[in-house]
Structure formats: structure tokens, C-alpha cells
N, C-alpha and C positions, 0 to 999 in steps of 0.2 A: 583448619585451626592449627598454628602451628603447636610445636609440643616442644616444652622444656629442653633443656640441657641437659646433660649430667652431668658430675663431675668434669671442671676445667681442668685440675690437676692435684697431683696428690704429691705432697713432700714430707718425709720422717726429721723434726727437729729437734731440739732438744730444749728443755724449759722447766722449770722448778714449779715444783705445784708445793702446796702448803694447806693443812685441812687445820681449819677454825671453826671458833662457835661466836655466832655475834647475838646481842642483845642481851637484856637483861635479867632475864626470866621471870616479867610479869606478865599480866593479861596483855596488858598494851604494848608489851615489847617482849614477845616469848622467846627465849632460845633458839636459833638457826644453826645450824652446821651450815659452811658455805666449803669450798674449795677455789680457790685461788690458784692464777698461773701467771708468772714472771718469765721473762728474757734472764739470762745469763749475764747479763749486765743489771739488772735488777729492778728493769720496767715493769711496769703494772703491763700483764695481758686483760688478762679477764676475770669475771668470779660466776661461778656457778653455785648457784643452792641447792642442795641434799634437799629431795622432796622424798624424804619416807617418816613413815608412821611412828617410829620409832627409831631415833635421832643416834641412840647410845649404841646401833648395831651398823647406821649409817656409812662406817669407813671400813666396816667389815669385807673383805675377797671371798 
């Protein structure tokens, strides 16, 4: 059986992250923290979701 890869390669970039709340805080659309990452140019990268319990401690270090 062969076995995975690992890591092809690793590069240090630099990219603008930006932390939001989206939705509208009802049942059917409750409050998200998301975090957001952009190019330097100011492309959409990606958006990650804050999956914790308690949203308001969420961006806490």
C-alpha cells in the first residue's frame, strides 16, 4: 500500500488577514466570527470560521 506524501513544500508569505462577524444574529442566521485572508494586491484568499463556543473570546491569543 503506498503511503502519503508529506509536505511538498513550505514557503513564508505575507497576506492580510482581517477578523469579521457575519450574519445576522437570529436563529436562522446566528452570528459567525470568520477570519479572512487577502493577497497584497487585495485578492480574496480564503475565509476560515471561528468554530468556538464562545465567539466574543474567539480572536483572543
Amino acid at each position: 500500500m503506498a503511503r502519503p506524501k508529506g509536505t511538498e513544500s513550505v514557503k513564508m508569505i505575507q497576506v492580510i488577514e482581517t477578523k469579521s462577524t457575519i450574519g445576522s444574529g437570529t436563529e436562522d442566521d446566528p452570528f459567525i466570527p470568520i477570519v479572512q485572508y487577502w493577497d497584497l494586491e487585495g485578492n480574496f484568499l480564503a475565509t476560515t470560521i471561528i468554530l468556538e463556543e464562545n465567539p466574543e473570546t474567539a480572536y483572543s491569543a
